[in-house]
N, C-alpha and C positions, 0 to 999 in steps of 0.2 A: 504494500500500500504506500500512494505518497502523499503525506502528510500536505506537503507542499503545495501540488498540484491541487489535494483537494480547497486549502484554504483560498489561493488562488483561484478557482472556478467560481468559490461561493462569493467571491469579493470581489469578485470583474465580469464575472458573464451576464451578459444584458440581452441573451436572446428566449427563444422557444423554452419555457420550463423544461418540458420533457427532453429538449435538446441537452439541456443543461443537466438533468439525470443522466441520461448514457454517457455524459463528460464524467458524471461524476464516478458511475460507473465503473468507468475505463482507468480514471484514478485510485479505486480501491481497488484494483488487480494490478497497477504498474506499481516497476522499480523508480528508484530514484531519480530515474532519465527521463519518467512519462511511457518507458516501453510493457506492452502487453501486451498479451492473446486470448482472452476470454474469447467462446464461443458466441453464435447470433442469438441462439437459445437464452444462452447464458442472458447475456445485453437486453437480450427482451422481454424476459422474466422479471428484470429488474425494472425496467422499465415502467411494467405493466403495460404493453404495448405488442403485438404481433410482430413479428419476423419482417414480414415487408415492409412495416413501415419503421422500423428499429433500421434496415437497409437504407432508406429512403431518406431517412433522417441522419445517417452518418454520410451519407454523400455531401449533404447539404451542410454538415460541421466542416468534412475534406474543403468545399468550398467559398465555408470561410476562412481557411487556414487555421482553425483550430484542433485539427487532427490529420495526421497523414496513415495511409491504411498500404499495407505489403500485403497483396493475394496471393494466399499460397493455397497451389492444389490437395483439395481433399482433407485439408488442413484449416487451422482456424485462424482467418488473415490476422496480421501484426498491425497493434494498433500506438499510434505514439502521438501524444497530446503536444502537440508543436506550442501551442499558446490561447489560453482560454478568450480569443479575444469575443466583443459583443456588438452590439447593432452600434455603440457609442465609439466604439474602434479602442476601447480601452486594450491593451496587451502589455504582457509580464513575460520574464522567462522562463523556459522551462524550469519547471520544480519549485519558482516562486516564490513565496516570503509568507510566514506565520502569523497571523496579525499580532502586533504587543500587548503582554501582559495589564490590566486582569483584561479578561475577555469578558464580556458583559452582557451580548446578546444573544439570541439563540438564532440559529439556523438551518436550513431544509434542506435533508440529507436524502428525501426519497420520498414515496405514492405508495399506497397499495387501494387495489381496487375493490370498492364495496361488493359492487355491481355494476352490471353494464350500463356506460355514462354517470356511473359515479367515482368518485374517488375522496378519499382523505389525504391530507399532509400530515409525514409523521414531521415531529419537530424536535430536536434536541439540541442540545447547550455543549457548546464545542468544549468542555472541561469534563464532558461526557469523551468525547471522540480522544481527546487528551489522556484521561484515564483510560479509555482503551488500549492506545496504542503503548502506555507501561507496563498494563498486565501482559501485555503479549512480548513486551520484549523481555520481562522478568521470566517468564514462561518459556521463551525461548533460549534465557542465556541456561535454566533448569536442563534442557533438553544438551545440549552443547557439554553442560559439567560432566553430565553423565555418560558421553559418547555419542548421543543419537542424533541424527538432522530435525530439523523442526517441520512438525505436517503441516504440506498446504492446505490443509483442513482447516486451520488454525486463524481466522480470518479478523484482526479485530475492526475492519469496518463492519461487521457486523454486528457488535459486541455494543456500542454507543447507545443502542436505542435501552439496553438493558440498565444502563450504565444510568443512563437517563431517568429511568423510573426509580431507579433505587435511589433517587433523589428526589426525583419531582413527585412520586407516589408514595413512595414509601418512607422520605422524610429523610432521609439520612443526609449528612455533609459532607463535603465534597471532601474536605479533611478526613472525613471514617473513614472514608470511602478508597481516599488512598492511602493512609495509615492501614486497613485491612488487607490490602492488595498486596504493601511490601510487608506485611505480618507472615499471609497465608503462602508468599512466594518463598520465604526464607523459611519454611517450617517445612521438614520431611515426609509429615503426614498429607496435610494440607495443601503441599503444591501439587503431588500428585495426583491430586484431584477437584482441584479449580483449576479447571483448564477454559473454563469462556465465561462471559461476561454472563452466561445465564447462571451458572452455578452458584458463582460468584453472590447473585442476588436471591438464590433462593438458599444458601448456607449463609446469608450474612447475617442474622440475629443470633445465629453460634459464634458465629467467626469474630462478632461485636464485644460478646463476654470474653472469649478466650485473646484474646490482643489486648485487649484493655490493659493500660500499663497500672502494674500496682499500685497504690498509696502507700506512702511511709509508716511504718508502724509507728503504733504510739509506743514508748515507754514501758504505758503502765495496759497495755493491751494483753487481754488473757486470748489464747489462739485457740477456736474448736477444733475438735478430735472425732475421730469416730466414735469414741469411747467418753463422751464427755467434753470436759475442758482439763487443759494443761497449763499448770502453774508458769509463768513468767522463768528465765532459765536462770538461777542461783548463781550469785557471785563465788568467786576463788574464797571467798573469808567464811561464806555461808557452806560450802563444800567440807573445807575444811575442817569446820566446828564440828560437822556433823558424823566426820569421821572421826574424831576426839571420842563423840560420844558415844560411838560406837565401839568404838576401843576398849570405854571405859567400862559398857554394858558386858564386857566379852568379859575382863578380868576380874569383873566382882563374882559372874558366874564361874 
């Protein structure tokens, strides 16, 4: 995925909405160069859109110069995001610039279709898309300690929208949220099994206790046991006496 490209798309492209999903598309399958191969399937799934006119609509990106496409037979052409430009002629370069910190508003990552002639926008807060793409690289560098390549299964544009709720629905902070994240990637148990941004939010009211960094003990704090409670631990003077007295119990008997 490029980070880049996609901030870039959301922050300069000024044309066709739907144009502007298969842009963004094509940015959650490319490398850092803008290059990628998703299939037409693929593109028009995401789309919410048919095949022919997912075709029809990337000719029409090729000619705005916002995508250059390599056909390759029986194969899935190469696609490479030249420069998000928009009806206003705005253009960036490839891989483009992150907007600066804090990021404040939310923005339209994608469609899904109610029904025919309808649709909703999903919306998410790019500190969502942010947290994504940390779980996926802590995830990945996991995959790498151990020996193994990271699965292209492992997708975190996909992962935002979850990221998302676990915030906007579910309340939690964007601080839990990533305090949980480098908790459950650094813990043995735990990373190998949050591996996407869904699990993630449906183990987080466990994941919320168990991270949670301690309090300082009091002092004069007695600690529960299974067995009850445990006296506070005896100084070297109080040890000591008490072995005097046990001493003294032994020699009278």
């Amino acid at each position: 995925m490029s980070t880049g490209h996609i901030f870039s798309i959301f922050e300069n492209y000024r044309g066709n909405a739907t144009k502007k999903l298969i842009l963004l598309t094509l940015a959650d399958f490319a490398n850092q160069d803008g290059v990628c191969w998703p299939s037409m399937t693929t593109i028009a799934k995401r789309a919410n859109i048919d095949e022919r006119t997912a075709r029809r609509l990337i000719r029409e990106l090729e000619s705005e110069g916002a995508v250059a496409t390599d056909c390759r037979f029986r194969q899935s052409n190469v696609y490479s995001i030249v420069k998000p430009a928009g009806h206003d002629g705005g253009n960036l370069p490839p891989g483009g610039t992150a907007p600066p910190e804090p990021i404040i508003k939310s923005i339209e990552i994608g469609k899904e279709g109610k029904d025919i002639g309808s649709t909703s926008t999903t919306i998410v807060n790019p500190k969502a898309l942010e947290l994504a793409t940390l779980l996926h690289s802590l995830i990945a560098e996991n995959y790498k300690r151990r020996g193994f390549s990271v699965p292209s299964s492992l997708r975190p544009g996909t992962w935002a929208k979850d990221l998302d709720l676990l915030h906007r629905l579910d309340g939690q902070s964007w601080d839990d949220i990533e305090r949980v994240i480098r908790w459950c990637q650094a813990d043995d148990f735990w990373s190998q099994n949050i591996l996407s941004g869904a699990k993630l939010r449906k183990q987080m009211p466990s994941l919320l206790l168990r991270s949670a960094p301690t309090q300082k003990e009091d002092d004069d704090y007695v600690y529960p046991t299974d067995y009850g409670y445990k006296e506070e631990t005896p100084t070297i003077e109080e040890r000591n006496a008490r072995a005097r007295a046990a001493l003294e119990a032994l020699e009278k008997k």
